[in-house]
N, C-alpha and C positions, 0 to 999 in steps of 0.2 A: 793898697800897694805901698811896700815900704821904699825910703826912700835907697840909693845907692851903698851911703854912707850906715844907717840903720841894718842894711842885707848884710851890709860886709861885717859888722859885728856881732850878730847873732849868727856867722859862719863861725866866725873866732870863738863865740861864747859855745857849741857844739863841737868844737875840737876841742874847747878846754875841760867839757863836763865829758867827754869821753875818757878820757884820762882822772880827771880829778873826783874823787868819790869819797864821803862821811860815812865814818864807822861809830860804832858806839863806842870806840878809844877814842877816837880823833873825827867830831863832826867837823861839816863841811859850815866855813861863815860866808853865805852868799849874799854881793853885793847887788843893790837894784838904786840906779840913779837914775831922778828924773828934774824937772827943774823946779819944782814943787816942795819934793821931800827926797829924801834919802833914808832909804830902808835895809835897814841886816837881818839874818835868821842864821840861827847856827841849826842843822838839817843833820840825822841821822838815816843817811840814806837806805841803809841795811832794813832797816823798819817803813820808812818814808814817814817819819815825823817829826816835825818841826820842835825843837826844844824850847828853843827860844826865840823872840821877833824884839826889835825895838826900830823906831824912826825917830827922825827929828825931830818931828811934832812930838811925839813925846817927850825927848829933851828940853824942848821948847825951845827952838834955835832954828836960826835960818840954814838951808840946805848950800852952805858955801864952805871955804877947806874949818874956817873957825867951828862952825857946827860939826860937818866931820869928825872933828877930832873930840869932839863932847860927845859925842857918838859911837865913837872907840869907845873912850875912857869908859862909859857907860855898859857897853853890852859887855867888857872884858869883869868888869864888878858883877852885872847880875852870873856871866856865866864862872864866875868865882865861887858864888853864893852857892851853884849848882855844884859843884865840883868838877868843872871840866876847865882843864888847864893846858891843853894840846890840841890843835885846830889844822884844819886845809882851811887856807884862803882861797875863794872862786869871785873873783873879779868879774865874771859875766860877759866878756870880753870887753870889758872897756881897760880904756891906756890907764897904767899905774902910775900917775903923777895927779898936783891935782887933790880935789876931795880923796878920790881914793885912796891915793898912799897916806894921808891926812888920818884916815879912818884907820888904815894900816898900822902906821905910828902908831897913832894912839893906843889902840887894842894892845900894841906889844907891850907898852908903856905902861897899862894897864894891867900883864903879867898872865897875856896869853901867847902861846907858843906857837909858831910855825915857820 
């Protein structure tokens, strides 16, 4: 059973992927926070597959806003090296402050578009 707080954000994270969807112009970079790690994949959902994945453990960084934003910078480089320069952001329903917008920053910082 999930708790109160957990229902009420995978209600938000299902209104937001109803609306939000990755194309092969514009994949989807979806967020997955946990207190562990922090995980991104940039998803072309037309196909359903995944381009690209990075965590923090791969960064090698603790999962707080300072990692986040190593995090960014990171996947916005490798999905450089791919050629993809225009992105949906899907935050997963969590609040955008925070790691999140941390990771957000940075990605755009980085010289990805959305």
């Amino acid at each position: 059973m999930l708790s109160p707080k957990a229902h009420r954000r995978l209600i938000r994270k299902r209104r937001v992927r109803a609306k939000v969807s990755g194309t092969s112009a514009r994949p989807r970079l979806a967020v997955y926070r946990s207190l562990t790690r922090l995980t991104v994949q940039i998803i072309d959902d037309t196909v359903g597959k995944t381009l690209l994945a990075a965590s923090t453990k791969e960064v090698k960084s603790k999962p707080n806003v300072k990692g986040a934003a190593k995090l960014g910078e990171f996947i916005a480089g490798k999905a450089k090296e791919k050629g993809i320069t225009t992105i949906v952001f899907d935050r997963a329903g969590y609040a955008y402050h925070g790691r999140v917008k941390a990771l957000a920053d940075a990605a755009r910082a980085g010289g990805l578009k959305f």
